[in-house]
N, C-alpha and C positions, 0 to 999 in steps of 0.2 A: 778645680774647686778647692775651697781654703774652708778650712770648717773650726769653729771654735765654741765650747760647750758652755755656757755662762753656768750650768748649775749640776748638781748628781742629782739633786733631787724629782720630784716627778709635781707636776710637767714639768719639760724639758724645753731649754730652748738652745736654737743653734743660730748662732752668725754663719752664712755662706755667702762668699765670695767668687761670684763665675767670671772668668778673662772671655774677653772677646771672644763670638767664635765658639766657644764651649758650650753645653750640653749637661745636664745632668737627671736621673732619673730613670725611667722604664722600668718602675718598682710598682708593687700593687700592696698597701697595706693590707692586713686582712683582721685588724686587731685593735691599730690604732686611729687616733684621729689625729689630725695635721690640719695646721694652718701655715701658711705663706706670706708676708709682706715683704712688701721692696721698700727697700733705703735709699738705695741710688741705682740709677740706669732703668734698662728698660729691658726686660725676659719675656716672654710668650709659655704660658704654663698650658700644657696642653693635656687633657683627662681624658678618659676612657673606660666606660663601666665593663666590668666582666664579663665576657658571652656576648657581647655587642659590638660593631664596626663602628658606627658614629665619634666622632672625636670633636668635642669641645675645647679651642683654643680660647685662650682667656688672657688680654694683652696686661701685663703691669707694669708702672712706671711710675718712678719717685716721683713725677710733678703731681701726681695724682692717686697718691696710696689710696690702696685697697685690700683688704687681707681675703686671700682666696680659700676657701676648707675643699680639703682634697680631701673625700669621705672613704670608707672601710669600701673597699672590693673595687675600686675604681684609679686604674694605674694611671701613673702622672709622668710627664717629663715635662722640665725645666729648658728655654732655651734660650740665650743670651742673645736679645736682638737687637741692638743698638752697639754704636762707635765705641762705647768705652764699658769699664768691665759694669757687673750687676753685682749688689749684694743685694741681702734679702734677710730677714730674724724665720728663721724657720721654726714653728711649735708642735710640740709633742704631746698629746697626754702620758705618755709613757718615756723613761729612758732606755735606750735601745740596751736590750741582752741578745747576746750571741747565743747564748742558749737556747732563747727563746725570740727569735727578731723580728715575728708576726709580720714582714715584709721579705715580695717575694718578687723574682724577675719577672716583668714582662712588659711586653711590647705596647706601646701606644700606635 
């Protein structure tokens, strides 16, 4: 994953680039809000609310943008499903501090 910040300021947004193959995520915000669009290719964003086993997989792809909100307490992974890489503008209400990263590991 390639990641590039268009701004400091708040919101936040990020360019992400996944190669074939690759994965990213099994993060739980607990703080922020997120949203998701694809640019090119095709990834399978898959959620999972806190305390609960059910998993919502949610397909996106550039021929047919869609911006996904991955909500507070509900962990997400990103996964590269198609022949050629994904990128995606990923958003933020917040810029990420390490201080304070209000995202936290977990599994999907």
């Amino acid at each position: 994953m390639h990641e590039v910040r268009l701004s400091r300021a708040r919101p936040s947004v990020l360019l992400l680039h996944h190669r074939t193959g690759r994965g990213q995520g099994e993060s739980l915000p607990s703080q922020k809000g997120r949203a998701i669009d694809p640019g090119a290719g095709t990834a399978v964003i898959s959620l999972r609310r806190l305390f609960h086993t059910d998993v919502v997989d949610i397909c996106m792809d550039s021929t047919r943008p869609v911006a996904v909100d991955v909500p507070t307490l509900w962990a997400h992974h990103i996964s590269n499903a198609g022949p050629e890489d994904f990128r995606s503008a990923f958003w933020s209400n917040e810029v990420f501090d390490q201080g304070d990263p209000g995202t936290f590991f977990e599994e999907v």
